[in-house]
Structure formats: structure tokens, C-alpha cells
N, C-alpha and C positions, 0 to 999 in steps of 0.2 A: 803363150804356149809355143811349142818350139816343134815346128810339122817336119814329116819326113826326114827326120834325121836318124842315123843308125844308133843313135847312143842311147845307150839305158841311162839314166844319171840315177846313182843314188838308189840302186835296184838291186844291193846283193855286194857279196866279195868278188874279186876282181878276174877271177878264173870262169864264174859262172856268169858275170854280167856277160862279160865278154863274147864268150859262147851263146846268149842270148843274142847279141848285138850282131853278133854276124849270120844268126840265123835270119832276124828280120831285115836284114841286106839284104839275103839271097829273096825272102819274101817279094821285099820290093823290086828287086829287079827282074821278078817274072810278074808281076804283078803293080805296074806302078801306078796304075788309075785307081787306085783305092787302097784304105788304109788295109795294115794287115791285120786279121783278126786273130784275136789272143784268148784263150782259155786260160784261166787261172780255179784250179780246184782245192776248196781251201785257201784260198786266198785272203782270210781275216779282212783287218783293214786298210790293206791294201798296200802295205810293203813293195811290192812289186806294180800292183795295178797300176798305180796316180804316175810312178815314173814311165811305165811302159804308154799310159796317153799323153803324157807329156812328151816323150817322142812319137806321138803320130798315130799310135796303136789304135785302134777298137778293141776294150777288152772287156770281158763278161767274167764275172767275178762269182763263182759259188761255194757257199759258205753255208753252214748248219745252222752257225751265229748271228740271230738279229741283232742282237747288242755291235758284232765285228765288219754286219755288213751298215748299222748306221751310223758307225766310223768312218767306213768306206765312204759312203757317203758324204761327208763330209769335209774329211780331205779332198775329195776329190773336187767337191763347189769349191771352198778355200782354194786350191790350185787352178780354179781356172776351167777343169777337163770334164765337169759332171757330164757333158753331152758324151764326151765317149767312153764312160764306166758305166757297166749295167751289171748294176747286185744284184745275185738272185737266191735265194734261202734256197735250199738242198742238200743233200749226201752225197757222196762218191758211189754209194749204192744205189739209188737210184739217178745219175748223172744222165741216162737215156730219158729219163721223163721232165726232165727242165732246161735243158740245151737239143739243139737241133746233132742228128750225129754227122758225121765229117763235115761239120762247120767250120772247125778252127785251124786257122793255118801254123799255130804255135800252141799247145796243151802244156802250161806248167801245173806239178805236181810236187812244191818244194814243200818238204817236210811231211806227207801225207800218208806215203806206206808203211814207215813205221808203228802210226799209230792204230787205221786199220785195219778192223777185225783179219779183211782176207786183201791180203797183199797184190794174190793173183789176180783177185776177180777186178780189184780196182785198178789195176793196172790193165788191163782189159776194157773199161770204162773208160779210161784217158784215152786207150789208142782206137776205142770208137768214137768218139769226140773229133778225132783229128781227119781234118781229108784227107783223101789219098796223097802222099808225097810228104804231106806234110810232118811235124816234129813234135814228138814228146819229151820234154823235158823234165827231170825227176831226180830229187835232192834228196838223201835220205842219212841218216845215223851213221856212222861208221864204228862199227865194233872195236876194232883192234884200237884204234885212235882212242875212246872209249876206258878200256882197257890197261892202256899207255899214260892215260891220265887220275887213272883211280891209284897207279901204282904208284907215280911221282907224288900223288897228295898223302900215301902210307894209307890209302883204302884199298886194304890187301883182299881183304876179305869179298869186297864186290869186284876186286879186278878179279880175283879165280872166280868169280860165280861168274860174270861176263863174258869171262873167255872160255869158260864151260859149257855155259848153260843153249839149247840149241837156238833160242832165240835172241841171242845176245843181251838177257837182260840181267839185272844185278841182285834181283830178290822179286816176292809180291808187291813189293812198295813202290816196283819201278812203273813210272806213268807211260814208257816207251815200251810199246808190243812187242818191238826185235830192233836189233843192229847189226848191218847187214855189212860182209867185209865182199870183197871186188869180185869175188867166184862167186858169191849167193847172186849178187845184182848183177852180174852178167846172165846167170842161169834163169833168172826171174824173167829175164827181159829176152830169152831168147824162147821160152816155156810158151809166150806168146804166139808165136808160129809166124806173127805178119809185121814185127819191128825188128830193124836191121838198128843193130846200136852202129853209131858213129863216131861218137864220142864218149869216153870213161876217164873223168879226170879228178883228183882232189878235190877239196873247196876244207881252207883252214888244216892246212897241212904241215907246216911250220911256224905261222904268225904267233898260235898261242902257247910259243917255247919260246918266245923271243921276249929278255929281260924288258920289264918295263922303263927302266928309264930308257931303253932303246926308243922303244915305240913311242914314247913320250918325249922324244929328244927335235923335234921340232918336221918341218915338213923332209928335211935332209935324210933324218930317221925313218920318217914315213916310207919314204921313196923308195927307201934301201930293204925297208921291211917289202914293199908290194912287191921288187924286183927279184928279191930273193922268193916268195910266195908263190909269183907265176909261173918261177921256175920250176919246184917244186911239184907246184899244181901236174905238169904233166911227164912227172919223173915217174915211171913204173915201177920201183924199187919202194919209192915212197906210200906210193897209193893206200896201201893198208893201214897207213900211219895218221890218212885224214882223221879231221872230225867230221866232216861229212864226205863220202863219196857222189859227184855228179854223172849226169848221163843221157846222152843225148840221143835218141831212135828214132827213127823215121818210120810212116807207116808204108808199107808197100801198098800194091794193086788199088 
């Protein structure tokens, strides 16, 4: 296992590790006699968790899914870190009744307000989760991006319903509640009253326009894909064109 080191390995695309990794810098260096603790909501099987105690983290895993959290589970023995992943079955609706509140000095919420029900009140649930000072981190759909890709495949018909419709979705059949472009998730996260965003970046903003035999052209190709990506990632112009938008809040008082 690999202690106190800032790296995420293996925890996400390269715009959002990143900005994880320098969040839990900053953790550790107000805080170095202990590891830093991490909230992961909706955290499945652990995508994020097993790398984040593989660098050093304490992270607390809640997840709806017993099937996702005995994944967790398991990766997590397999890797070495089960002492510092703790799955716990729960909702984002109830997130106050099975986590302690401003416990966590990092709250991820990747992929989570899309799907539910009420976007506000669980985003209000993460940033009671976090200590004061501490960091919300929240990954979510990106509409236009969305949009951008229904039309390049000649799904004309869901790209005008997605870019119409007020929750960015593409019909009944769509499993995504809403997709949210850079002014909804600024306004979401400012609706809050007590999270100062920091951070508003892409995540998969150019890589899934980039031909494949590029990407597949060996670690040369790679490189040139990630370089151009991180670029990207915090281009303003681009932003609406993710397929996910990221975002980084801090909680005040």
C-alpha cells in the first residue's frame, strides 16, 4: 500500500483525478498526523474508493447497493486497504442518518445528481457531510456534450429533445433524470447558500472525438491525447462541450 502520497492512481480521467489530488495535498498539509477522510456517495464498487486508500485516504463508502458495496468489499481485501474502506448501505436521502455530519474532509458525489430524485436537497446532504473548510466534489452529465454526440451518431431526434427538453433528457426511456450544462451547475451549487465553488472544469471534453486509431496509436498517442484533454479540461469556451462537467465547492463557516 502506498501511505501519504498525493496521487490518486487509477481514480478517474485526468482533469478530475488531478483536482482530487491536490485537494488531498492541501488536506494533508493542514492536517498531517492523520490520514485524510473521504466521503464517497454512491460510490458502487469502489472506482474511486480502493485508489483513494491506496494513497493513504480513510474513505467511507455509501451506496444503496449491497450487491456494489460487496464488490467494494472485496476489491478493497484483494488490494490490500480493507482496513481503510468502510461500506455502508444508505441513500443520499438519508446521508444524515448513516455518516456523522462535517466528518469528511473530501465529499465525492461523481455521477449522483443526475440521477436523483431532488438534485438540491442531495447536494445539500454532501455539503452537510463535509467539515467546515472542507471540499465537495460533484461529477455530473453534461447536456450540450450530450447533444453534440446524439447529433454526430444522426440521433437527431434525441439531440432536439435534449437540447429542449428542461431537464436535459432525450425521451421516457432516458435512465438520466437531467443534464446539466455550466449555468445550471453553477446556479445549483450556488442555490446552496454555504459552498463557494472553486473549481468548474470539463471531464472528457475532447478525448471522445479523437479518431481511434489516434488513441490506439501506442503510449505516444496516449500522451498526446491526455495533453491535449487537460488542455481542454479548463478551456471556457469548451466547457459545454464536456461529457461530463466537474466542480469543486468548499463549505464555508
Amino acid at each position: 500500500m502506498t501511505e501519504n502520497t498525493a496521487t490518486v492512481p487509477g481514480s478517474g480521467d485526468g482533469a478530475v483525478r488531478r483536482a482530487v489530488a491536490a485537494e488531498l495535498a492541501a488536506v494533508r498539509a493542514r492536517a498531517a498526523a492523520r490520514a485524510p477522510r473521504v466521503l464517497d456517495v454512491g460510490g458502487g464498487s469502489g472506482a474511486w474508493a480502493v485508489p483513494l486508500a491506496l494513497a493513504g485516504c480513510a474513505v467511507t463508502v455509501v451506496d444503496s447497493s449491497p450487491n456494489a458495496l460487496a464488490a467494494l468489499h472485496r476489491r478493497a481485501r484483494d488490494a490490500g486497504v480493507a482496513g481503510l474502506v468502510t461500506p455502508v448501505q444508505g441513500d443520499v436521502d438519508a446521508l444524515a442518518d448513516v455518516v456523522a455530519e462535517g466528518g469528511a474532509d473530501l465529499v465525492l458525489g461523481h455521477g449522483l445528481l443526475e440521477i436523483v430524485d431532488d438534485a438540491a436537497a442531495a447536494l445539500a446532504a454532501l455539503r452537510s457531510a463535509a467539515a467546515p473548510g472542507g471540499a465537495v466534489s460533484v461529477l455530473v452529465a453534461g447536456r450540450y456534450g450530450a447533444v453534440l454526440a446524439r447529433t454526430v451518431a444522426g440521433r437527431l431526434t434525441e439531440a432536439r429533445t435534449l437540447l429542449t427538453d428542461p431537464d436535459g433528457r432525450y425521451g421516457p426511456g432516458d435512465v438520466v433524470r437531467r443534464r446539466l450544462d455550466a449555468a445550471a451547475l453553477k446556479a445549483l451549487l450556488a442555490a446552496d447558500g454555504s459552498l463557494v465553488l472553486e473549481l468548474l472544469q470539463g471531464d472528457g471534453v475532447l478525448e471522445g472525438w479523437v479518431p481511434g486509431s489516434v488513441r490506439d496509436g501506442g503510449p505516444a498517442g496516449a500522451r498526446s491525447v491526455a495533453d491535449l484533454e487537460a488542455l481542454a479540461a479548463a478551456e471556457p469556451a469548451l466547457l459545454d462541450l464536456s461529457a461530463r462537467l466537474h466542480a469543486l465547492a468548499r463549505r464555508s463557516g
